[in-house]
C-alpha positions as CSV (number, residue, x, y, z in Angstrom):
1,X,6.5,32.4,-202.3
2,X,3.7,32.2,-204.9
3,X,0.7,33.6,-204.5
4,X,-1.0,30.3,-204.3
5,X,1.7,29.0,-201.1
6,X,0.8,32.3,-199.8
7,X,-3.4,32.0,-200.3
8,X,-2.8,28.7,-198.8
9,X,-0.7,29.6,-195.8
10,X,-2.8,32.5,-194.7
11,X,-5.7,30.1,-194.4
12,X,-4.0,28.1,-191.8
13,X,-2.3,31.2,-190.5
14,X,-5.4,30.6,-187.3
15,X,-4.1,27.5,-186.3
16,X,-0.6,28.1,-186.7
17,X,-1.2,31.0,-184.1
18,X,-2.7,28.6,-181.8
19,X,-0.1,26.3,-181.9
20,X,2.7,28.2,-181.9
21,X,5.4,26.3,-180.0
22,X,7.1,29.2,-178.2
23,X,6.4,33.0,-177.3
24,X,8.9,33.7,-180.3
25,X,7.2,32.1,-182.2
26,X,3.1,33.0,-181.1
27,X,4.8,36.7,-181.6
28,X,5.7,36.0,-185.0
29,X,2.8,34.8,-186.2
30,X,0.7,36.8,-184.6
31,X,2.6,39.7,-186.7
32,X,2.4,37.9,-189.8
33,X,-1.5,37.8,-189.4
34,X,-2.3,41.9,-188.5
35,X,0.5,42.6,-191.4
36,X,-1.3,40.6,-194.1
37,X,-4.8,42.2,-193.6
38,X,-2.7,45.1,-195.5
39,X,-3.7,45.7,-198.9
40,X,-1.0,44.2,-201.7
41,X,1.1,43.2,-198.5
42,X,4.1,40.0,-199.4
43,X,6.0,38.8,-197.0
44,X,9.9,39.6,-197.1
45,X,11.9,36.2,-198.0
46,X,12.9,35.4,-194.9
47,X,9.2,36.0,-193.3
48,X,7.8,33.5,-196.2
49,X,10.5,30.6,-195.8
50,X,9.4,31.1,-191.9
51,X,5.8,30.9,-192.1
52,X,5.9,27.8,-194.9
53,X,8.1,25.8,-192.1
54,X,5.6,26.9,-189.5
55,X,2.5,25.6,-191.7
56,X,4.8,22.7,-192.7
57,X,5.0,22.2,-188.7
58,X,1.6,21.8,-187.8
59,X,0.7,19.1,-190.5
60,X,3.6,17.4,-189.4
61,X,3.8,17.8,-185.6
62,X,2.8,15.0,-183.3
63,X,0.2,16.6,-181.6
64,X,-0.5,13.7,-179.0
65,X,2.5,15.1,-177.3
66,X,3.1,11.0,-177.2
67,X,0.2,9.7,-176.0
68,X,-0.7,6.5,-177.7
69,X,-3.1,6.8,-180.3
70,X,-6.1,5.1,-179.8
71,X,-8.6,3.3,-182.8
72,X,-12.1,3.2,-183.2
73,X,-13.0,-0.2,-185.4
């Protein structure tokens, strides 16, 4: 993970807390977020290829839960 994926994951790091899907995964990132307030703190491989499908997730989610989406002309 680069330090820019990183940068950029940690800003949405808020709302992937919020949205976490499952306990698991609320746990996880709840983690992530008190770990990285530690000074020159990376996450491990397998912590990074987590939280960039967990970032990935919420852009990507259907977040209507499928509700039809409705248009304002």
């Amino acid at each position: 993970m680069t330090s820019y994926q990183l940068e950029r994951a940690l800003f949405h790091w808020p709302a992937v807390v919020n949205h976490a899907p499952s306990q698991w995964a609320e746990n996880f990132a709840r983690s992530i977020a008190k770990q990285s307030r530690r000074r020159g703190w990376k996450p491990t491989e397998k912590q990074a290829e987590i939280m960039t499908r967990m970032v990935n997730e919420l852009f990507t989610e259907n977040h209507n839960h499928g509700e039809d989406v409705t248009v304002i002309e």
